[in-house]
N, C-alpha and C positions, 0 to 999 in steps of 0.2 A: 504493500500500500504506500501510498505518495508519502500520507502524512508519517513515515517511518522518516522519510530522509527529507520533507520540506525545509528545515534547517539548515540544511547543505546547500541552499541552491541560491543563485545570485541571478536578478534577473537580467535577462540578455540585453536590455536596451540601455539600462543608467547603472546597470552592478550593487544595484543597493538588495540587501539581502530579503527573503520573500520569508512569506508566513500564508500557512492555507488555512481559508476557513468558506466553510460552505463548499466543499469543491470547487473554489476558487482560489488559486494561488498568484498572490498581490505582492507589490512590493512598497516605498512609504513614498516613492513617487506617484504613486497608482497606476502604475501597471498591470493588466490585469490577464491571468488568464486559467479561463475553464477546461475543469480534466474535462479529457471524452468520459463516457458513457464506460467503458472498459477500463478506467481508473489512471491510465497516464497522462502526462501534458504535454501539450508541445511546445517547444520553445525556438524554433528556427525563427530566425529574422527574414526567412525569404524561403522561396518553394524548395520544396526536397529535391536533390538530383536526380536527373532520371538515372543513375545508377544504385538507387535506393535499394534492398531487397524487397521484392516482390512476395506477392501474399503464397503465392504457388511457392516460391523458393524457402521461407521461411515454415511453410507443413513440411518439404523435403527437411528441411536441419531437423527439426523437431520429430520427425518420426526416426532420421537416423541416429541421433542423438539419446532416443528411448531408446537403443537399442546396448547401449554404455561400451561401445566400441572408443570412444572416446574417455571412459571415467580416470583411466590412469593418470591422463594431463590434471584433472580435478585433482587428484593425489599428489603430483610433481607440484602444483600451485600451491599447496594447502604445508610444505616443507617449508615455505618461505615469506608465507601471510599471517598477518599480525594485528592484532588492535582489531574496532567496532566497527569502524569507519570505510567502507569497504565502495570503489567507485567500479565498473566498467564498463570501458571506452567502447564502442563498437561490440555490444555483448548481445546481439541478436535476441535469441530467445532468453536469453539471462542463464542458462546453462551453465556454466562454470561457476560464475559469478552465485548462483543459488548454491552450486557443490562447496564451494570455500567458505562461504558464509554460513553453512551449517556444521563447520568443521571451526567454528573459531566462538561456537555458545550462542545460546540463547539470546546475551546482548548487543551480539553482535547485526549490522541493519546492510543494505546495498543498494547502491545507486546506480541502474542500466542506463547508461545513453546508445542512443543507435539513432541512425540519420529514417529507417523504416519505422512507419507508424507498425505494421503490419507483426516486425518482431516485438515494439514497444507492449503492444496488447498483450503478446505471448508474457511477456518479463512481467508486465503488471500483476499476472496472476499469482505469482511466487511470493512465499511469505516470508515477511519483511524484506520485500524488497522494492524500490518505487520508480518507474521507469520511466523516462523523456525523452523525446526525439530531439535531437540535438546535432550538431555538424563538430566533430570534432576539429576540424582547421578553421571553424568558425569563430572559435573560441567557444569553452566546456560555460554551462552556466551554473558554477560552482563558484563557494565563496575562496578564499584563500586560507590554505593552511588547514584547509579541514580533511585530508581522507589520510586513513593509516595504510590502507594497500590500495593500489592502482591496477585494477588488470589489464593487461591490453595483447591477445589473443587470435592470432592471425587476424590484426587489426589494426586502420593507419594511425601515426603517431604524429604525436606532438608537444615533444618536447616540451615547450615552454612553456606549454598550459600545464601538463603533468608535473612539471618544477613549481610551478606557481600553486596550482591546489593543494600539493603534498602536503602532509603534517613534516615538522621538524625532525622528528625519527620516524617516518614512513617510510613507506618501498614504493618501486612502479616494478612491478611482474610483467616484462616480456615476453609473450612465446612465440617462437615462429620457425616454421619449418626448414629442417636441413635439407640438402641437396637431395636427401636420400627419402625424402616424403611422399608415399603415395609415386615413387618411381615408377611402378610396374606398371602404373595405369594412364602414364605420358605416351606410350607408340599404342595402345591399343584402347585407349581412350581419347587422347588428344589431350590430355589435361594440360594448363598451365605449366609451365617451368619454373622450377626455382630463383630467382635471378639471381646471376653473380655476383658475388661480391655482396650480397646482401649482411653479411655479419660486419664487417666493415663498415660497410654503410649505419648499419647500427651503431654501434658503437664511437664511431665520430659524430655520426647526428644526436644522440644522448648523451653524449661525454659534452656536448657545450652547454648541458646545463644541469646535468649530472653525473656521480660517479658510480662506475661499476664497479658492482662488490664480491660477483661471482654470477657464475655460469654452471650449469648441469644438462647434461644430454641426457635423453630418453628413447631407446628406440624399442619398438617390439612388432609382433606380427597380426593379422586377421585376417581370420577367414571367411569372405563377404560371400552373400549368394548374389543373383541376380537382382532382388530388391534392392539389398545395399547397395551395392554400386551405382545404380539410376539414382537413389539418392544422394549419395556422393556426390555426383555430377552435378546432379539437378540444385543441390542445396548452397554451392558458392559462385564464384566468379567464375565458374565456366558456365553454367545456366546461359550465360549471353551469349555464347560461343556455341552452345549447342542444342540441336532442338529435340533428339531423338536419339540419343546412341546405342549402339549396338553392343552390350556387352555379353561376357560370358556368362555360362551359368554358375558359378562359381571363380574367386579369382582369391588366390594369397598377396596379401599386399603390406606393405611395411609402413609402418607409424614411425617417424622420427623426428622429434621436436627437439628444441634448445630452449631453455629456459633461461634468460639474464636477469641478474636482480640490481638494479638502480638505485640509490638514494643519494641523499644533498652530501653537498663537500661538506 
């Protein structure tokens, strides 16, 4: 629910901090704005990109996502996450972000942003947690100094905001795939490439406004049938690349993340 993390939120037009009442979250300019019907709010200052996820792509996560092909990265997160105060960036369905937040007590609350109203509904239904549609390079509308962990989850970054929101001893939880991710189903799916040089890229674009503290690899295997895979496909940034693929009835395929973990100088 909203009002778990209304607190946390700064609004997007004058940054003065909001407060919800009536299922209306205001700020002391008067700013005003109404959750939808399904309990999150939106906050963009301008229309959603049409690279948003799509209502169809967001059932594909969510059904492969039930399936906890993915839970082990919720376990890798949950070694390095800390404190109540839990944000993440581009958190689709809220999936991870609801796995670490149940792993850190009762007290503990979560704040999903995602640029898709479509995931935003999904994340709204998780308990204690409060979802926004939000543009991460648009700037988070978060106050400053308030989240103890950051997730950010095969998900784009931004530095300066993630510096700027953080608590004083917070983390920002990076993960994102190695070279070796979902290999086998690049020549016989077409999936996306890894791109070169991406850990570097990391790593310089996070180090100008924070330090890294360490890094953990994960790799392991699954054995998907034909459902999983169309959801695979269907459920990220290849959705736009592809309309129909033609998978096998079964396919072994390799999980391989990197986790970095961030915090202030």
């Amino acid at each position: 629910m909203l009002a778990e993390v209304a607190e946390l939120l700064r609004c997007p037009h004058c940054e003065s901090a909001c407060e919800l009442t009536d299922r209306v979250l205001s700020c002391a300019r008067g700013h005003r704005f109404d959750l939808a019907r399904q309990g999150y709010v939106n906050l963009l200052t301008r229309a959603a990109p049409r690279h948003a996820d799509t209502a169809e792509m967001v059932a594909e996560r969510a059904d492969f996502l039930s399936g906890r092909h993915f839970d082990p990265l919720i376990d890798l997160l949950g070694t390095r996450a800390r404190g109540s105060r839990l944000l993440e960036v581009g958190a689709g369905t809220g999936h991870y972000l609801a796995g670490v937040r149940s792993g850190l007590g009762e007290n503990a609350r979560g704040l999903a942003t995602d640029l898709s109203a479509y995931a935003c509904r999904r994340a709204a239904r998780l308990p204690r947690v409060g979802a926004v549609v939000a543009d991460t390079w648009a700037g988070l509308p978060v106050l400053d100094g308030v989240i103890d962990t950051l997730l950010c989850v095969f998900a784009p970054r931004n530095p300066a905001e993630f510096a700027r929101v953080l608590a004083p001893q917070g983390r920002v939880l990076v993960l994102t795939p190695t070279e070796h991710h979902l290999a086998e189903l690049r020549s016989t799916l077409g999936l996306l490439e890894v791109e070169r040089g991406k850990r570097q890229r990391l790593h310089q674009t996070m180090g100008e406004q924070l330090t890294l503290l360490d890094e953990q690899e994960l790799a392991y295997h699954l054995d998907l049938t034909a459902t999983d895979l169309r959801r695979l496909v269907a459920m990220g940034p290849n959705a736009f690349h592809h309309s129909d693929p033609a998978v096998p009835e079964r396919a072994e395929v390799t999980v391989s993340v990197r986790l970095s973990t961030f915090g202030h100088r």
